[in-house]
N, C-alpha and C positions, 0 to 999 in steps of 0.2 A: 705282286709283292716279291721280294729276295725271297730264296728259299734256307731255309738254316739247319737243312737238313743235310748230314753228313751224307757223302756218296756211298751208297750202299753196292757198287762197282765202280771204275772206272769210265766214263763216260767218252769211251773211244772213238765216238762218232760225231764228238761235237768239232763243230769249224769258228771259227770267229776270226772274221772282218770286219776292216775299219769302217763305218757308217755308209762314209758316201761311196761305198764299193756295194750296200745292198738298195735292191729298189724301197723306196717308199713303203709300200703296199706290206712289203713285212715287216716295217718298222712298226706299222700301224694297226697290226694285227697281233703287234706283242702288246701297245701298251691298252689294257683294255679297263677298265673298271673306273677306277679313284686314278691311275696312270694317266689314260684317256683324256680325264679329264683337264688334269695338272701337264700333260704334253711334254712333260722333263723340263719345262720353260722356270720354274720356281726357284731352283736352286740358281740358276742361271741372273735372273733378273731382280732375287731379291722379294721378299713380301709386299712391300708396298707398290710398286710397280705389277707386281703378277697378280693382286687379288682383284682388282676389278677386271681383268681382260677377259672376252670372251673367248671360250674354248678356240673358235675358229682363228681367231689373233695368235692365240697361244699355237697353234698346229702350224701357223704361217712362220711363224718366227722359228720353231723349231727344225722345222722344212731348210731354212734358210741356213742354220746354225751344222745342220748334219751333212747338207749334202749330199743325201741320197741318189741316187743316179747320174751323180757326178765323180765318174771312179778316177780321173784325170785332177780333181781338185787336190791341192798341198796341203790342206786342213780338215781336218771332221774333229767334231767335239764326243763321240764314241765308238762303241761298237758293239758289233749284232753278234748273237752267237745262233747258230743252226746244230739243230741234232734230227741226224736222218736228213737233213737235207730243207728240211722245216724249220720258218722261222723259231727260236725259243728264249729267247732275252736277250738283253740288252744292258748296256751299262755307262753312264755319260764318265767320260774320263776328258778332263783337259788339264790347259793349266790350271791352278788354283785361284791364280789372279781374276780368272772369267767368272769366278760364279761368287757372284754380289751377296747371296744368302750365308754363305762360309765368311766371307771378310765381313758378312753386317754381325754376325753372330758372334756372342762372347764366349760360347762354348769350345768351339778351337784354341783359341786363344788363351785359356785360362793359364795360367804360369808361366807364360811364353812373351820373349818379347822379339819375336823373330816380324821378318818385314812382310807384311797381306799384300805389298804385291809383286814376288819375288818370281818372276816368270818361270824363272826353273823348274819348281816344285808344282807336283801335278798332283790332282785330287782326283778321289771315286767318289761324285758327288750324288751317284744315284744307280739304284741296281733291282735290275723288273726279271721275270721271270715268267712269262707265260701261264697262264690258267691252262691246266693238262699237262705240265713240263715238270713241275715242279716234286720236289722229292727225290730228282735224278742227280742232284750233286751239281745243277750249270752254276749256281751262284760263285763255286769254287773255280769250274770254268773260268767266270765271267771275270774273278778276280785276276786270275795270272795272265788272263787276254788283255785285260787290263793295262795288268803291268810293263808287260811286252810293248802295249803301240804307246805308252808314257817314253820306254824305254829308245824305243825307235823313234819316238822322236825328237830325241835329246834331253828329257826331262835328267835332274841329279837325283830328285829323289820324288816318291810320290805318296800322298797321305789317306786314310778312310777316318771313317767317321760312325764306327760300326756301334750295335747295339748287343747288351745282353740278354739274351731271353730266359736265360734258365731256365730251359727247354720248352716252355710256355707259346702256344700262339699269340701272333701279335702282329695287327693288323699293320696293314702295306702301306696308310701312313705315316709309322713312325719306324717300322722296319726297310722304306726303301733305302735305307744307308750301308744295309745288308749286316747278318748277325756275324759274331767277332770266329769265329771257328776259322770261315775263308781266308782271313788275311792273318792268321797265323797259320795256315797250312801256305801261304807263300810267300812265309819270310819275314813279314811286318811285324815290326814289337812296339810294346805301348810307351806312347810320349806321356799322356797324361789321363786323369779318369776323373772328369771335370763331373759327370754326376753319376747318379746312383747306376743310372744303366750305358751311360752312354762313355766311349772309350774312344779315343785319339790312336791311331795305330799309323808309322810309317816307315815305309823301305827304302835307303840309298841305294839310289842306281849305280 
């Protein structure tokens, strides 16, 4: 799951690289649980296309999608964060236009009649945190690492999709969008607040 807990230090020792600059092996070692399961492939492909695939389909295509071990590739659809040197989460950042679950969903969308598929604009469509990591402030990490390879890689502006917890736990399926603190500690302010917890948050590059 994101972690939504404010850094209680600065977290000086975290690294973050774009996907296909980390091996496999630690991509697959952050996503573990209900992650594991979903492989980041859901937000990407959409409900109807992801709920019947098998885990192993879902690792293949995700495999394909990130790049991992491929540090010479022009494209990854995220990025790893390390602390200590240690894999510790991850965050799928692209365009917006790739991940079929945002444009199927009317939740973005609510008062908006901007175009779903405007390549510019890049999404945080999903934000994991290692089991043992968490509590350490990566998710705020994860967000401005974020923002950075949206930014580098031309993106105008980039959107989340964060939740509020009001301070409450809340499980890593409906908090992988990551809780709304991160992305106002880096700049993002709210478009719209289409339901009760869930908030549209975006930054122009």
């Amino acid at each position: 799951m994101a972690d939504p807990t404010p850094p209680t230090r600065t977290p000086n020792t975290v690294r973050i690289v774009p996907a296909n600059r980390a091996p496999w092996a630690d991509l697959q070692s952050i996503l573990t649980g209900q992650a594991a399961r979903c492989q980041c492939t859901r937000q990407r492909l959409g409900d109807r296309e992801w709920w019947h695939l098998p885990v192993e389909q879902r690792r293949s295509i995700l495999r394909d999608e990130v790049g991992c071990d491929r540090p010479d590739d022009g494209r990854t659809m995220g990025i790893v964060a390390y602390l200590d040197d240690e894999p510790a989460g991850w965050a799928a950042v692209d365009a917006r236009a790739s991940f079929e679950r945002i444009k199927g969903s009317p939740v973005p969308w609510a008062g908006r009649s901007e175009r779903k598929d405007d390549e510019s604009v890049w999404a945080i469509a999903c934000l994991v945190v290692r089991k043992g990591y968490r509590g350490r402030g990566l998710t705020y990490a994860l967000v401005e690492g974020a923002v950075e390879h949206a930014r580098a890689s031309g993106a105008a502006a980039i959107e989340g999709y964060p939740m509020l917890t009001h301070g409450r736990d809340v499980v890593w399926d409906e908090l992988n969008v990551g809780p709304v603190g991160p992305f106002h500690a880096a700049g993002f302010t709210e478009v719209s607040h289409p339901t009760v917890r869930r908030v549209v948050m975006r930054l122009e590059l």
